[in-house]
N, C-alpha and C positions, 0 to 999 in steps of 0.2 A: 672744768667740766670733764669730768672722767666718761671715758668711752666703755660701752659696753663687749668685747668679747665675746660675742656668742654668736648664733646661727643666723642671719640674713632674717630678715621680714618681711615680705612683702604685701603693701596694702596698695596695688597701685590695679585693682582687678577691673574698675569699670573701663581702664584702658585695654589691658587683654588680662585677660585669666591665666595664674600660673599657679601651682607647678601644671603642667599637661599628663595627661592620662598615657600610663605607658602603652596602650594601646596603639595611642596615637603616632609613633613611633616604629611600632610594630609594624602597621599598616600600609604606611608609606614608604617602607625599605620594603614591602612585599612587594607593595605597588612597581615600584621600578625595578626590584630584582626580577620576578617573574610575569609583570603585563608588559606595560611602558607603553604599549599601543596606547592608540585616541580613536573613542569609540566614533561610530559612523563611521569612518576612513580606513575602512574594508571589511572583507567577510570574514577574515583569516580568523582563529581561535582567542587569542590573543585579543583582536578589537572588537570582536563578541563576547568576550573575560568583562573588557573595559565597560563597556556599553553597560553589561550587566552591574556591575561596580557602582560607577554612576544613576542608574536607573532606582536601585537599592538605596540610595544615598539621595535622593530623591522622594524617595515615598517616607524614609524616617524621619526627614527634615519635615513632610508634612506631617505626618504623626504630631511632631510636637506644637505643630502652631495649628492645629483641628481642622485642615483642606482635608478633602476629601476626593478632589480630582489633583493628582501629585504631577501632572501635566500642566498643571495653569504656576506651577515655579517652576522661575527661570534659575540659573546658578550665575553668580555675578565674581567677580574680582573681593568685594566688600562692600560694606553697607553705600558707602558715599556712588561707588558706581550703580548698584542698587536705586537709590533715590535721584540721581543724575537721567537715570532710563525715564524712571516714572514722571520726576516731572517733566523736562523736557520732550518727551513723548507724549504728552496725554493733554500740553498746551497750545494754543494758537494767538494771535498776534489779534492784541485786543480782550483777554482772558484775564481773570482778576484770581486772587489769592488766597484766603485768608491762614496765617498758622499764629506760632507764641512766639513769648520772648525765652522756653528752654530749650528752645532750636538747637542743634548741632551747627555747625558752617557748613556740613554736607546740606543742609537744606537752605540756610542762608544767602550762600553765598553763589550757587546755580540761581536763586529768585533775584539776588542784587544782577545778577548779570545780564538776566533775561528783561528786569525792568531799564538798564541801562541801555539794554541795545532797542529798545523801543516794542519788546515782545510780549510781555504783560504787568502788570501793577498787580501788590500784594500789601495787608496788611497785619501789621502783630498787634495782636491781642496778649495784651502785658497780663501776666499773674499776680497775684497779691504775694509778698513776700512770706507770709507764711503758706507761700504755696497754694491756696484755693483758687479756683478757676473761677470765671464769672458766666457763664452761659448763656447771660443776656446780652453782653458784652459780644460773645461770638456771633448771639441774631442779627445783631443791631449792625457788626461787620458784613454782612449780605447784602450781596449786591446783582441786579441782573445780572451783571457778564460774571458771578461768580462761577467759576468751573470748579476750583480745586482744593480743597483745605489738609492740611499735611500737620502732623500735630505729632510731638516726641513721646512715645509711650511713656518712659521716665527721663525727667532729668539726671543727668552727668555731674552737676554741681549740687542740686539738695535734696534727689533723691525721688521727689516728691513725682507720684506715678497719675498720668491724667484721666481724666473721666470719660472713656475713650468714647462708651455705647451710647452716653447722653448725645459727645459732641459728633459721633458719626451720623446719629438721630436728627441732626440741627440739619446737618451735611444732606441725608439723603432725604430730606425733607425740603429740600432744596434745587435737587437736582443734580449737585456737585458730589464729587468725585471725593474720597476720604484713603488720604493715604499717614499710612502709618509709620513712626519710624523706633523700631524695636530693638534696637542696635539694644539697650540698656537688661532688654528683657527676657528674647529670646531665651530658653533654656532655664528662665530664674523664677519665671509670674505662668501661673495657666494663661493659655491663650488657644482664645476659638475664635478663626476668623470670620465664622456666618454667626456667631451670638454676640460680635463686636460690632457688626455691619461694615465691615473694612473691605474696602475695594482693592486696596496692595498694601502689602505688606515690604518692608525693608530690614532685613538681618543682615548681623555679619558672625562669621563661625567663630571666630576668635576672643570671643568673650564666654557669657557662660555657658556657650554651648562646649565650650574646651575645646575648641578644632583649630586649625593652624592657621597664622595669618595669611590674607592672599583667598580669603574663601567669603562667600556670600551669597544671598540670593533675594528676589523680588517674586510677591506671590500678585499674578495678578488675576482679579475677577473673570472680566471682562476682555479680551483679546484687543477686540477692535478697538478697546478706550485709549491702547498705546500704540506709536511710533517709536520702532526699533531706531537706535543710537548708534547703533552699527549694523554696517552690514557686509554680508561675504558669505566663506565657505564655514559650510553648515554638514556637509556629508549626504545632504536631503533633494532631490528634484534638481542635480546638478547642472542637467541640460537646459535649466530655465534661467535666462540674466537674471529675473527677480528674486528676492530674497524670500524664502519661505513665511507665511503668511500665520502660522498655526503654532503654537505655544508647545513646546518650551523652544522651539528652535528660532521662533520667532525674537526673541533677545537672545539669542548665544550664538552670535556671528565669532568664527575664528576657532582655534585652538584653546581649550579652558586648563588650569590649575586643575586638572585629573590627577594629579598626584594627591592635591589638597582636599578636593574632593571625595578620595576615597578617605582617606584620614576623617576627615568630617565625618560623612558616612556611617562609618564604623563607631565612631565616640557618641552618634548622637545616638545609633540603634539602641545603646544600652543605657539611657535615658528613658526613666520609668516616670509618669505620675506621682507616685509614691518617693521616688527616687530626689525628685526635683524638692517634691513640697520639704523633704528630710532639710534638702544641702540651702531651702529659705528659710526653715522656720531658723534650724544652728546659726548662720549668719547675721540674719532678724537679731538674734538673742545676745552674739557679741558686740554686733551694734548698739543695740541699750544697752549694755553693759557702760560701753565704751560713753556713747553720753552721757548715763551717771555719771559717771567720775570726772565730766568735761565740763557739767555744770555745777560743779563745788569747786572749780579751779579759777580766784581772780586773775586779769589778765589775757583770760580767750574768750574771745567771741566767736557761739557757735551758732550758725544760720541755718536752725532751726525749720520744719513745718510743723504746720497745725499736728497734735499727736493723735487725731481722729484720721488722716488721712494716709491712706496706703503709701509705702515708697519700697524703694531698694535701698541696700545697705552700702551708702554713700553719706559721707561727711563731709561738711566745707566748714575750715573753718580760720581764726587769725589768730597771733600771741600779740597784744601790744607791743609796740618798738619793735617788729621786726617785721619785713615783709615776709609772704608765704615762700617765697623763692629763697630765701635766707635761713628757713624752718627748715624746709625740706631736703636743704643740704647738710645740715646739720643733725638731720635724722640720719642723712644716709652715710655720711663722713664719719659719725660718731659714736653712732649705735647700731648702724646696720638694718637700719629701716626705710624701705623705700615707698615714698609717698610719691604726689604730682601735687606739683603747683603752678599755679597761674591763673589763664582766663580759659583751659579747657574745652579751647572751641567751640565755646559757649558764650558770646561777648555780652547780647543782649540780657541775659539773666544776671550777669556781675550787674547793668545797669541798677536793675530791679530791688539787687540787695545793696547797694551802693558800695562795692567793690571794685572798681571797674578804677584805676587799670592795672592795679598788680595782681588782682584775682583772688586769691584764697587755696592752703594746705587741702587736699583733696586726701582722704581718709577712705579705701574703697576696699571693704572687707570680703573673702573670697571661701570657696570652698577647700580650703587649705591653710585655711585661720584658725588662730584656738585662743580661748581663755588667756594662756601665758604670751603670748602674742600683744593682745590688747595690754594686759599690766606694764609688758614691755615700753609699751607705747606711751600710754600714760607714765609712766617713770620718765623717761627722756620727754616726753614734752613738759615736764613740772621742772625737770633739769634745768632745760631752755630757756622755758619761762620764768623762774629766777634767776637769771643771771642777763636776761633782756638787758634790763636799765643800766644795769654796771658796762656791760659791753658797751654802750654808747654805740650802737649801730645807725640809730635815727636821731 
């Protein structure tokens, strides 16, 4: 198996987006060469610079997900801290659940805890492997004490994007609480959060928003629906012991990632409508591309959706005789292409497509993808995948 010699690939975008916007770079050596202050924590010029910074960074973050009050997001560490607020803030002892099986483990694994400590019971509503949701399925999961339903904008493993406005519709028909978790979408899908009926929202900047990791935030509706996860100094009502009660300061206890923040800030301001739909439809198009050529090839299994159904430009998929973790080092050992493999913090969806436990070659096509890219990819995995059986791997 000859190695290919040539420039690096990288298809590894639904975990962060690369290359990064020189921008982003720019802004963050400005940041600290001439702020460095942390805004609220004085009057000085400098933490009125910061404050401003932030604030900016704030209203273009809402720009792209269509709030209209840039006070009701909070700025988080990343998505998982993000969703960590909302649920454990917005539940009580005796409170029911419902989400899926294309959950991240940031949503998973806070509801396995909260059920074990005896704080509330949740259930998943499994997908049909080609990805379609069932909606009676979600009614039928309703239960009085239901408070909360938390549902993955798109999956990380097949791409396939959920039906947000039907199941928020189920949600506030209900009474419960519909939180969102956009880690996949952010920055790549239009997103209005009063035409979705979402009460919170969960991003993180380091995906297609192109912002540095260490950054994030949580949109929420309703103030009172959450209990703050931390609490402390806020810059705000200092002489009072209680923690400020009023959004956004109401989750952003402590000193935040103002460096990363401003960096954010700056990448997302020049995110346009026009700008985003460009960098999906290009993506959208190297993705089919890519599975053309994947389903003419004996020996890979690709875990398809329904092709009526919306997703993002994510791939899962296997070579006979090898595992994904085995593929994907021999992308990157030998051609210079880097994938993810495994179970993608995704466990319950491997069950679903009966992957589960070594997961599947994740294929996550980016703004910085092209045509020759893909051929590339295809070449080495037709490499691979002849030479499977003779290696005697399995």
């Amino acid at each position: 198996m000859t190695a290919l010699r040539t420039r690096p690939i990288y298809f590894d975008n639904a975990s962060t987006s690369f290359p990064k916007p020189d921008l982003l770079w720019e802004t963050t050596r400005q940041y600290l060469n001439e702020v460095g202050a942390s805004p609220g924590r004085g009057s000085h010029s400098q933490a009125r610079q910061a404050k401003r910074i932030v604030d900016e960074a704030r209203a273009a973050l809402a720009q792209v997900v269509g709030v209209t009050d840039p006070s009701r997001i909070a700025f988080t560490l990343n998505a998982t801290h993000a969703l960590n607020i909302a649920i454990r803030g917005s539940l009580a002892p005796g409170d029911h659940v419902i989400t899926t099986d294309i959950e991240h483990n940031s949503v998973l694994r806070p509801l396995e805890e909260l059920r074990l400590a005896g704080k509330c019971t949740y259930t998943v509503v499994r997908t049909a492997p080609d990805g379609t949701f069932d909606l009676a399925a979600f009614r039928a999961a309703l239960r009085p004490e239901t408070k909360l339903m938390v549902v993955n904008h798109a999956s990380n493993v097949t791409g396939v994007v959920a039906p947000v406005a039907e199941l928020a519709a189920i949600a506030r028909a209900h009474g419960a609480l519909f939180l969102l978790d956009a880690s996949q979408t952010a920055g790549f899908l239009d997103i209005e959060v009063d035409e979705l009926g979402v009460d919170m929202l969960a991003l993180t900047g380091h995906k297609s928003l192109k912002g540095p990791p260490g950054t994030g935030a949580l949109f929420v509706r309703h103030p009172l629906d959450i209990r703050p996860l931390e609490v402390g100094g806020s810059g705000v009502n200092s002489q009072s012991l209680r923690h400020p009660a009023t959004m956004p300061d109401k989750l952003e206890a402590g000193t935040a990632n103002y460096l990363g923040i401003a960096g954010l800030g700056a990448v997302v301001a020049t995110l346009t409508p026009a700008g985003i739909a460009a960098d999906r439809a290009a993506a959208l198009t190297l993705m089919q591309a890519c599975l053309a050529s994947l389903r003419t090839m004996s020996g890979i299994t690709v875990y398809e959706v329904r092709p009526d159904l919306p997703r993002v430009p994510v791939i899962s998929l296997n070579i006979e005789g090898l595992y994904a973790s085995e593929v994907s080092a021999l992308l990157d050992e030998r051609f210079q292409i880097m994938t993810r493999a495994g179970l993608h913090c995704a466990p319950l969806i491997h069950q679903t497509l009966g992957t589960t436990p070594h997961g599947t070659l994740r294929i996550s096509v980016g703004s910085g993808s092209t045509a020759d890219d893909i051929d590339r990819l295809i070449e080495a995995l037709d490499s691979i995948r002849e030479q499977a059986v003779p290696m005697g791997v399995r």
